[in-house]
Wavefront OBJ file of the C-alpha trace (Angstrom):
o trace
v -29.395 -13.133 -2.199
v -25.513 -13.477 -2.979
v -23.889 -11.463 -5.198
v -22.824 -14.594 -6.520
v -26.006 -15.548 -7.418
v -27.221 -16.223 -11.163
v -30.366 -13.842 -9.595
v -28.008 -11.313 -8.724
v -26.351 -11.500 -11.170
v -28.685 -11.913 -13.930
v -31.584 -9.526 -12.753
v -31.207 -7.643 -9.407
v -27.990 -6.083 -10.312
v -28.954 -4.934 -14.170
v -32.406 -3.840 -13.318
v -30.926 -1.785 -10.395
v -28.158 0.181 -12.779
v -31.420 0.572 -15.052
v -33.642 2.181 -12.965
v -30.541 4.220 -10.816
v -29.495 5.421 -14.054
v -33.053 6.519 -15.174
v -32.956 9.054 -12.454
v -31.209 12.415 -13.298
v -30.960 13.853 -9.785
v -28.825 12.571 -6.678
v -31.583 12.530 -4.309
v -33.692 10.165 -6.517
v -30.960 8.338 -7.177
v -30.173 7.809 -3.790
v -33.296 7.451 -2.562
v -33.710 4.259 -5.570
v -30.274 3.308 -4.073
v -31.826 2.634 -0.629
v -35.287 0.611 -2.114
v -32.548 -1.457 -3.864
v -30.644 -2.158 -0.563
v -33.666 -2.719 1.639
v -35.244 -5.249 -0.804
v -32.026 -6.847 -1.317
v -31.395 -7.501 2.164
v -35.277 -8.840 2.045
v -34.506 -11.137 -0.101
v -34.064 -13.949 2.089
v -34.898 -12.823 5.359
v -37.650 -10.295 5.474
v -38.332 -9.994 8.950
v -34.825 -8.497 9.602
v -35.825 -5.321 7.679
v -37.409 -3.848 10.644
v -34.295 -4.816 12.678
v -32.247 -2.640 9.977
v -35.040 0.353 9.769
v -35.206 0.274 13.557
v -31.603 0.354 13.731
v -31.428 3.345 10.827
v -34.359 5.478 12.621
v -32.300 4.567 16.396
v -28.888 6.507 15.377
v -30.873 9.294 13.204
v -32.599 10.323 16.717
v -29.436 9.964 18.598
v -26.988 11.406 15.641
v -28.859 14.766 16.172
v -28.698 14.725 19.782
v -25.312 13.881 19.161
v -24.127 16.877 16.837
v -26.356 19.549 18.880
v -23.798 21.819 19.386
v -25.977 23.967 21.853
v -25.889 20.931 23.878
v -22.848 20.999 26.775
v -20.343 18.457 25.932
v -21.077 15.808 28.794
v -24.702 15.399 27.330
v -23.299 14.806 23.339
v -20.875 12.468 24.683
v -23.771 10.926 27.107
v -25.901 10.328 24.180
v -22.734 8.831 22.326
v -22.322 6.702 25.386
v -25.857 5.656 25.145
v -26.196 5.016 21.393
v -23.253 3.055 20.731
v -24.734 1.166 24.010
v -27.605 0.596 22.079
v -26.181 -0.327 19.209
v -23.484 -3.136 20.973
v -26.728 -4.293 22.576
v -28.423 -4.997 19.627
v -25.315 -7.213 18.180
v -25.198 -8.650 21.567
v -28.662 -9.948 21.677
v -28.705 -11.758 18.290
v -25.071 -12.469 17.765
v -23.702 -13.189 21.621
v -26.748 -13.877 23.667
v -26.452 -17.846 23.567
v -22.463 -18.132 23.642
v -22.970 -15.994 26.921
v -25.012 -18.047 28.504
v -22.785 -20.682 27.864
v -20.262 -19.572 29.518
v -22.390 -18.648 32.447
v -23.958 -22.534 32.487
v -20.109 -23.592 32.188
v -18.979 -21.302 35.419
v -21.902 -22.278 37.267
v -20.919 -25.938 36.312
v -17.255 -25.260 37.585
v -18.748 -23.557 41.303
v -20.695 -26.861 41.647
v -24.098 -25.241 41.044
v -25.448 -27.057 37.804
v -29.081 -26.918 39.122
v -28.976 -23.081 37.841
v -29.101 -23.089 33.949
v -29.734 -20.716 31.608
v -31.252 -21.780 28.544
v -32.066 -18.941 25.747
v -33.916 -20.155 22.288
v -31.802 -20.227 19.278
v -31.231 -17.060 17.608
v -31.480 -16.718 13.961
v -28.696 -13.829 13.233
v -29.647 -11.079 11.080
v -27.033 -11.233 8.084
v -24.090 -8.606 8.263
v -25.280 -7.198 11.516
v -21.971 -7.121 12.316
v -20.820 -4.816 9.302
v -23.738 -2.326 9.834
v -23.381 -1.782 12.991
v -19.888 -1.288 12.697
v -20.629 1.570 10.338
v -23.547 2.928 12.279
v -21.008 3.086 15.316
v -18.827 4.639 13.235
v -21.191 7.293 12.486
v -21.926 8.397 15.793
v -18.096 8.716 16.620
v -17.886 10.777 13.825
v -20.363 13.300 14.363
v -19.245 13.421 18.385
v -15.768 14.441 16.669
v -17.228 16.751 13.571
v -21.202 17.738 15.006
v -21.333 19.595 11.548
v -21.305 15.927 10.108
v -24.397 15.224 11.448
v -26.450 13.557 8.789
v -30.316 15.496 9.600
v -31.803 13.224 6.095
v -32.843 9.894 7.591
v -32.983 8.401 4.040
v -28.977 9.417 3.422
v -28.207 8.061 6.770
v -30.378 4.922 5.862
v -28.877 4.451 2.876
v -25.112 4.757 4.278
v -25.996 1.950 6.917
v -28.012 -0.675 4.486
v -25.831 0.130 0.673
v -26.295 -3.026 -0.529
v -23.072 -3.853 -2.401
v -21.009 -3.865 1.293
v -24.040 -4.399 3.262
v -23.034 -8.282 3.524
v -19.487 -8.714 3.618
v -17.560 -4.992 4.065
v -16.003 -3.305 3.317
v -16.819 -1.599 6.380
v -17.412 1.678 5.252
v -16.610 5.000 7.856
v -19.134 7.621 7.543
v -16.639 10.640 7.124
v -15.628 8.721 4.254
v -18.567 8.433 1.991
v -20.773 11.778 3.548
v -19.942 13.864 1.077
v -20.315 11.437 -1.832
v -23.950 10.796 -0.754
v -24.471 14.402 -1.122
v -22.734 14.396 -3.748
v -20.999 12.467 -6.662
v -19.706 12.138 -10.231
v -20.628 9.652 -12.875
v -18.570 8.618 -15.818
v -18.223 5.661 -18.471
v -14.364 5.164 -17.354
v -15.273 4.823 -13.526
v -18.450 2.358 -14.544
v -16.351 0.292 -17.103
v -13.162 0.221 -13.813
v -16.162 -0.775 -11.762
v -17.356 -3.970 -14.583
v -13.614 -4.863 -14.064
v -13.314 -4.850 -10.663
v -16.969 -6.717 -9.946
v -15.630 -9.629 -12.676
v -12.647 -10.300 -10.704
v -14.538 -10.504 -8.141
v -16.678 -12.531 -9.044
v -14.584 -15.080 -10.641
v -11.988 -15.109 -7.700
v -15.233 -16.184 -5.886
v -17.119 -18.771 -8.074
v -13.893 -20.114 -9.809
v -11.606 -20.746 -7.076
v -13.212 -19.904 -3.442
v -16.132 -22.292 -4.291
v -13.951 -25.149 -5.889
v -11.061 -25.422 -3.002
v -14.292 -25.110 -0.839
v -15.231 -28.497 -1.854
v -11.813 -29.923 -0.968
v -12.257 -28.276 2.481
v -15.722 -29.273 3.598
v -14.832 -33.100 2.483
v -11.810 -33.136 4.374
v -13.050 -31.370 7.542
v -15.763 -34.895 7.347
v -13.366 -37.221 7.496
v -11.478 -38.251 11.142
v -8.176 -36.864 10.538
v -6.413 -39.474 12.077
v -7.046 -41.250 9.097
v -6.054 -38.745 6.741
v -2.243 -38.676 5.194
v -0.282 -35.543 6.281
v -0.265 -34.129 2.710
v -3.767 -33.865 2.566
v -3.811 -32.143 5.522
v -1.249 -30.079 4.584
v -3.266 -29.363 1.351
v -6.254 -28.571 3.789
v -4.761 -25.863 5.811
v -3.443 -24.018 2.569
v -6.774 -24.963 0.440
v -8.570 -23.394 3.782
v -6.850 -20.281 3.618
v -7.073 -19.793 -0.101
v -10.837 -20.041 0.099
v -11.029 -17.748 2.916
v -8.688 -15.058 0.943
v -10.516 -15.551 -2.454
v -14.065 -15.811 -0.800
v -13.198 -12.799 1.211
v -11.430 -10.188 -1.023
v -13.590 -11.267 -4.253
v -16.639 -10.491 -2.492
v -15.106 -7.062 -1.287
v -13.759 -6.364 -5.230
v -17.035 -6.964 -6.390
v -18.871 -4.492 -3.937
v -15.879 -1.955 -4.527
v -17.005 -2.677 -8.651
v -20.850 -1.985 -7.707
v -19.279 0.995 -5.777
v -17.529 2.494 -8.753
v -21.271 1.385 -11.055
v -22.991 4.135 -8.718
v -20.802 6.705 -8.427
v -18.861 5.705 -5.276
v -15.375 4.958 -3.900
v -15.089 2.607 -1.021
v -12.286 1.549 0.472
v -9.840 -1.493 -0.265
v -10.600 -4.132 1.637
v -7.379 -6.602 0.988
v -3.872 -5.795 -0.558
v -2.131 -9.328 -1.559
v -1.577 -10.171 2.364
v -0.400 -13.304 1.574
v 3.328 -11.591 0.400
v 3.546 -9.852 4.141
v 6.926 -10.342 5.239
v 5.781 -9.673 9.104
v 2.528 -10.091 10.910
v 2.284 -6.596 11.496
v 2.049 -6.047 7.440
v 0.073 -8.920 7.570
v -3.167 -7.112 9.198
v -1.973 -4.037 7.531
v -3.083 -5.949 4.282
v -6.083 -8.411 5.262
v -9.467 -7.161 6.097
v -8.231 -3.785 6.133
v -11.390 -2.028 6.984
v -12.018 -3.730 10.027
v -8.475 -3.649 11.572
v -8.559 0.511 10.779
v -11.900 -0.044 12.371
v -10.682 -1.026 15.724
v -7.205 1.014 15.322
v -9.167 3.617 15.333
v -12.165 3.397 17.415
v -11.042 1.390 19.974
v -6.838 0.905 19.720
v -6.065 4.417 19.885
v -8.800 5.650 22.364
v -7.297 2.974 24.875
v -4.130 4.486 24.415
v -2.505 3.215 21.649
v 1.332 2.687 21.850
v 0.961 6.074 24.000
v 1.132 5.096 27.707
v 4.150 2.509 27.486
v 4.949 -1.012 26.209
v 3.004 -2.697 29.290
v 0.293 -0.715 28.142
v 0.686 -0.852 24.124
v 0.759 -4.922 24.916
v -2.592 -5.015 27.029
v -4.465 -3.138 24.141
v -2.793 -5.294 21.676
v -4.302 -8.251 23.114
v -8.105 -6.750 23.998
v -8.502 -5.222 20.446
v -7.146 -8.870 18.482
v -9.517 -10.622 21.195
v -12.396 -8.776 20.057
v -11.757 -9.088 16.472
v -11.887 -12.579 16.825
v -14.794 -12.400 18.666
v -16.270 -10.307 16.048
v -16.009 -13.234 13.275
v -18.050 -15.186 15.852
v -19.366 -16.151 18.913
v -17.391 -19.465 19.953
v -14.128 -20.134 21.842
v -12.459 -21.401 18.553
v -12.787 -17.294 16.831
v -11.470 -15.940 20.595
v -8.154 -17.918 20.821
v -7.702 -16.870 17.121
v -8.019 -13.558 18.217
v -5.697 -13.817 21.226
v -2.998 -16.115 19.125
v -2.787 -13.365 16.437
v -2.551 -10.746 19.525
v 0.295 -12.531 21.102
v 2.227 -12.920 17.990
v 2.333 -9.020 17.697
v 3.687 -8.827 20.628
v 6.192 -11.340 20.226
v 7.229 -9.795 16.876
v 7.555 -6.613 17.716
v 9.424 -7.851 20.841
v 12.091 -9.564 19.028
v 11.070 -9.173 15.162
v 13.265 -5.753 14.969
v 16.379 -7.762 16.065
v 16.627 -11.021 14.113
v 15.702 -8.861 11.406
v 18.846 -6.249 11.825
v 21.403 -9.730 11.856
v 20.967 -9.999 8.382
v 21.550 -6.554 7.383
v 24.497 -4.885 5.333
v 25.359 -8.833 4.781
v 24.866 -8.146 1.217
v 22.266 -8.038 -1.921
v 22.174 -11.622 -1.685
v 21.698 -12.477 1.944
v 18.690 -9.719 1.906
v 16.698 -11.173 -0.802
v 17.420 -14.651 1.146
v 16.455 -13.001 4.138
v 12.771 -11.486 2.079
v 11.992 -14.960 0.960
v 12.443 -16.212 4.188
v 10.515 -13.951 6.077
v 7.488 -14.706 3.353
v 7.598 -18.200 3.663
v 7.944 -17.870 7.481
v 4.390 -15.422 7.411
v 2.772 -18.235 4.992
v 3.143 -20.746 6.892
v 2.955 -19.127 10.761
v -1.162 -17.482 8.716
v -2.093 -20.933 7.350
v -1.512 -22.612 10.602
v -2.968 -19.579 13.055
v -6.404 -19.482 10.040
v -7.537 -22.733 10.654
v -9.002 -21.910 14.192
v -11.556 -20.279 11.069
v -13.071 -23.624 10.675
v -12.314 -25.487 13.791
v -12.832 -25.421 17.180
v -9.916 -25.830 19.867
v -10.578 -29.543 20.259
v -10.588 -30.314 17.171
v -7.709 -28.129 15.793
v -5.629 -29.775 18.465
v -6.255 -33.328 16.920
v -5.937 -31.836 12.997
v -2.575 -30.349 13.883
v -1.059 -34.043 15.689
v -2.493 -36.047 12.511
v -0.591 -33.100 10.352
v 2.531 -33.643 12.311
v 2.307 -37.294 12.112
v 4.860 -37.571 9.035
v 4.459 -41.404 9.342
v 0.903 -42.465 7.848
v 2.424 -40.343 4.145
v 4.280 -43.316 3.700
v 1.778 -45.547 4.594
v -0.439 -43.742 2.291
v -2.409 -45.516 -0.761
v -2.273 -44.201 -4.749
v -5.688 -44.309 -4.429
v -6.226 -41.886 -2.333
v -5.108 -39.392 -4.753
v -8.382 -39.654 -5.979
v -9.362 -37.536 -2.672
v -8.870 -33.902 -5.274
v -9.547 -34.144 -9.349
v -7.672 -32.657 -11.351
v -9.730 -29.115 -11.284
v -9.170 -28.945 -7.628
v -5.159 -29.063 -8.469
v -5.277 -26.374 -11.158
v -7.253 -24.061 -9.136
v -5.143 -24.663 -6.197
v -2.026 -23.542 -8.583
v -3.737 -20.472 -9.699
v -4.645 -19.545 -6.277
v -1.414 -19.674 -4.883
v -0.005 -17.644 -7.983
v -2.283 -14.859 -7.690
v -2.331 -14.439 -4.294
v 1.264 -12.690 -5.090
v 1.609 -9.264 -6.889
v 4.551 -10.595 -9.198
v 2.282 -9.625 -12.079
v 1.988 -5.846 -10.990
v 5.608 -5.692 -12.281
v 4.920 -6.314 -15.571
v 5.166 -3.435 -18.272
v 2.513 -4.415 -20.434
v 2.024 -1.661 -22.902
v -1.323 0.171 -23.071
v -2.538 -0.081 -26.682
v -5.490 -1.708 -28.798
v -4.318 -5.351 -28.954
v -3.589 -5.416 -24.976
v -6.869 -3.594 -24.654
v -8.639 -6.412 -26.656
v -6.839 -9.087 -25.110
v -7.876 -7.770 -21.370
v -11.135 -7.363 -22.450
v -11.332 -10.903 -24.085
v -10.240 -12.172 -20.967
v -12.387 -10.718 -18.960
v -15.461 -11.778 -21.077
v -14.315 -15.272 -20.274
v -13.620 -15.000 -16.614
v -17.387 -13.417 -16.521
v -19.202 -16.304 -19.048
v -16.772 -19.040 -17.070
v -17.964 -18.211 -13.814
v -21.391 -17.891 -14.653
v -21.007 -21.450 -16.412
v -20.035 -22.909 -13.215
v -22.756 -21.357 -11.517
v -25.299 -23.074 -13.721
v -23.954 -26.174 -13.558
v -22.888 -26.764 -10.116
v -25.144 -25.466 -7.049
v -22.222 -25.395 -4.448
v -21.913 -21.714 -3.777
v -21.141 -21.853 0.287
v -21.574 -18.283 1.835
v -18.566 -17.739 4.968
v -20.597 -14.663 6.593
v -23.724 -15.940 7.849
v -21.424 -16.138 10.993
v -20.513 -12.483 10.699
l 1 2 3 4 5 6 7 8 9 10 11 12 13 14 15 16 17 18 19 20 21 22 23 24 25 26 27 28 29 30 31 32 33 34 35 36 37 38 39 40 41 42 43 44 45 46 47 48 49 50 51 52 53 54 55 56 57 58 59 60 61 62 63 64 65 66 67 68 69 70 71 72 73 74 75 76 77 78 79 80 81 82 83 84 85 86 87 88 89 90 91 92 93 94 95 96 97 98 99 100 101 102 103 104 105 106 107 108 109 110 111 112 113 114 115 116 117 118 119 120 121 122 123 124 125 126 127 128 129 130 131 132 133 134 135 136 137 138 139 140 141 142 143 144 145 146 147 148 149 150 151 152 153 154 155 156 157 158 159 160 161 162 163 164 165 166 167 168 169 170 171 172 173 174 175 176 177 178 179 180 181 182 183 184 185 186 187 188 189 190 191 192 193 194 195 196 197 198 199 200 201 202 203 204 205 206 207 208 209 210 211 212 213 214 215 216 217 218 219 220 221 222 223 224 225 226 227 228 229 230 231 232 233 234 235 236 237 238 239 240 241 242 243 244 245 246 247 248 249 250 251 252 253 254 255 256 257 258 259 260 261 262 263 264 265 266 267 268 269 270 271 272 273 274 275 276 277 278 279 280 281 282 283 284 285 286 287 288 289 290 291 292 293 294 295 296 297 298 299 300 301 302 303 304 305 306 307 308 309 310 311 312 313 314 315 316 317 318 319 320 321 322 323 324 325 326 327 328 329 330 331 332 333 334 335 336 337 338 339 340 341 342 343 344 345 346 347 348 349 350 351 352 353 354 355 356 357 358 359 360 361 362 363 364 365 366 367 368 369 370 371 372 373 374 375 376 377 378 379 380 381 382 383 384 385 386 387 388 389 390 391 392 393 394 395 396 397 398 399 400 401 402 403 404 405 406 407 408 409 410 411 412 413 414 415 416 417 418 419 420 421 422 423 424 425 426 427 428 429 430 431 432 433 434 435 436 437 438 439 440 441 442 443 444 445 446 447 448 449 450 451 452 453 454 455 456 457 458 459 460 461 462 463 464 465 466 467 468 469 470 471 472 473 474 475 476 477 478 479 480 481
């Protein structure tokens, strides 16, 4: 079921707040909270329930062995070793299995010894494995850290691992952030009506302009792009990271929405990346939960920026490997990973000096310098992004038809019929809103700007679920995830 989903939408979600809101106590409430998520996440495939309740009961047992304080500290941090073993494993097995032994076929190919294959059956991959047991990793870290964290309620622990409005798509929530508001939390009409809000942007940034440049990218990824003009290329690799923005952060506004609905805060997800002026800000802003993920659990234990620049480089490059491995198991998601790793290095190498040229030239030359840096970051994310869609191969020939000025002239009117007009306006809007500019603005707080919000968001809401009625194509990115 996707939150974008007349279903959703329509029933799951209302009948949910109903029934969540019927309870008067927190542990009923919580313990409706965790039906909810379990049947949601049934929806479409039930057989992956037990992989989730196996994976709940799995880090209960090993949580408490975990936070035992009378324990000595090499057996908590053996059972840590062990249960975030465990826990890799599990990914491993559904997500990685069959890319591994791909690679292996591919060495053993290379060493002249193709008799020796390794075939494993195709894997169907549980949906947002990767997101829970992110969080259920991040739970055991935790309570190695804290022991007095140590959740000893399986169904609170069950319900932080399978909460059904980030369950899917993040934000990937840390357990020291959200213990005490499973224990605990308040309710109020101005936090539900911020959480309405948030879960309509949401959902409109999703259905009314991921879904409709999604069109324009999935037809142009069909056609041989040898035959394709530049500027429809050009409008693919913006178009493609548009959809991958809205799709991304308007699925993460509308679980931060459901959030706020029952009680909770979780974390922002995205903060207008697109207006980074470096590629450090860049994954400061984008996916923010996962990159503090790894900064944390991973960047910082290796060392950091610690042990030297040698050093600081090496863990650059292993943690932005693995988060590209972590959107997927192919070659195409690991080069991302390593690309976006080596820029880092590369900016921070030489970014601080090219930088300090333009300063104390002036008001002028510094808001020059701003918009140049922008446009620079635009245009160096589009490019890097559309390893997203593509594999090596066939990014390589995308990127020499792009460059290939020539055929634009060559081009016919008619194949401006390639986008309607919808796909332009959309397109515009996208691009416009992917920019804060509108932050700025001192719009007074009164009873006509109240109505006129409101109004708007009425229409946003009715709009997208329009377009949901009418037109089926409602493409899902994290099925890979």
């Amino acid at each position: 079921m996707l939150f974008s989903s007349i279903t959703f939408i329509i029933l799951f979600l209302p009948l949910t707040l109903l029934v969540y809101y019927c309870c008067p106590f927190i542990k009923a409430k919580n313990i409706i909270l965790l039906i909810a998520s379990l049947l949601f996440y049934a929806w479409g495939e039930p057989k992956f329930v037990l992989v989730m309740v196996c994976s709940i009961i799995l880090n209960y047992d090993i949580g408490l062995l975990i936070g035992n304080t009378f324990f000595s500290v090499s057996k908590r941090k053996f059972s840590l070793a062990l249960g975030v073993s465990i826990n890799l494993l599990l990914l491993f097995c559904f997500k990685y299995l069959g890319f591994s032994a791909q690679i292996l076929n591919s060495i053993l190919k290379i060493v002249h010894v193709p008799e020796f294959q390794v075939t494993v059956s195709k894997i169907v991959l549980p949906l947002g494995i990767s997101f829970y047991t992110f969080q259920s990793i991040s739970y055991l870290v935790d309570v190695y850290r804290k022991p007095e964290l140590v959740q000893r309620n399986i169904l609170s622990l069950g319900l932080f691992i399978s909460f059904f409005p980030q369950l899917i798509a993040g934000p990937i929530v840390r357990y020291h952030d959200i213990n005490m508001q499973i224990r605990e939390r308040k309710h109020s009409p101005e936090l539900f009506t911020q959480g309405i809000e948030r879960f309509i942007i949401g959902f409109a940034k999703k259905v009314l302009i991921a879904n409709i440049l999604a069109e324009y990218v999935d037809y142009v990824l069909t056609l041989p792009f040898a035959s394709v003009p530049s500027i429809y290329l050009l409008l693919e690799v913006i178009s493609s990271l548009l959809q991958l923005y809205y799709d991304f952060s308007g699925y993460s506004d509308m679980a931060i929405g459901m959030g706020k609905m029952f009680g909770f805060h979780i974390m922002e997800n995205f903060n207008y990346p697109l207006a980074s002026k470096s590629f450090t800000e860049f994954w400061r802003r984008w996916h923010i939960s996962l990159t503090t993920w790894f900064r944390d659990y991973l960047y910082i234990p290796l060392g950091g920026s610690r042990c030297g620049k040698v050093r600081q480089m090496v863990n650059l490059v292993i943690v932005y490997a693995l988060i590209g491995l972590w959107h997927g198991a192919e070659y195409h998601f690991i080069i991302f990973g390593l690309i976006c790793g080596t820029t880092l290095i590369l900016e921070k190498a030489v970014g601080g000096k090219v930088s300090s040229f333009f300063d104390n030239k002036g008001k002028t030359v510094f808001i020059l310098k701003t918009i140049l840096q922008r446009v620079f970051i635009f245009i160096l994310i589009i490019f890097e992004f559309m390893l997203f869609n593509l594999t090596l191969k066939e990014s390589l020939v995308f990127y020499s038809s792009l460059l290939n000025f020539t055929r634009a002239a060559q081009a016919s009117v008619e194949l401006l019929l390639l986008a309607n007009t919808q796909f332009y306006i959309f397109l515009g809007c996208g691009l416009i809103f992917a920019f804060p500019w509108w932050g700025k603005l001192r719009i007074p707080v009164n009873i006509f700007t109240s109505a006129v919000k409101y109004t708007l968001l009425i229409a946003l809401l009715l709009l997208s679920i329009g377009r949901l009625a009418v037109d089926a194509y409602n493409p899902f990115l994290y099925f890979r995830f």
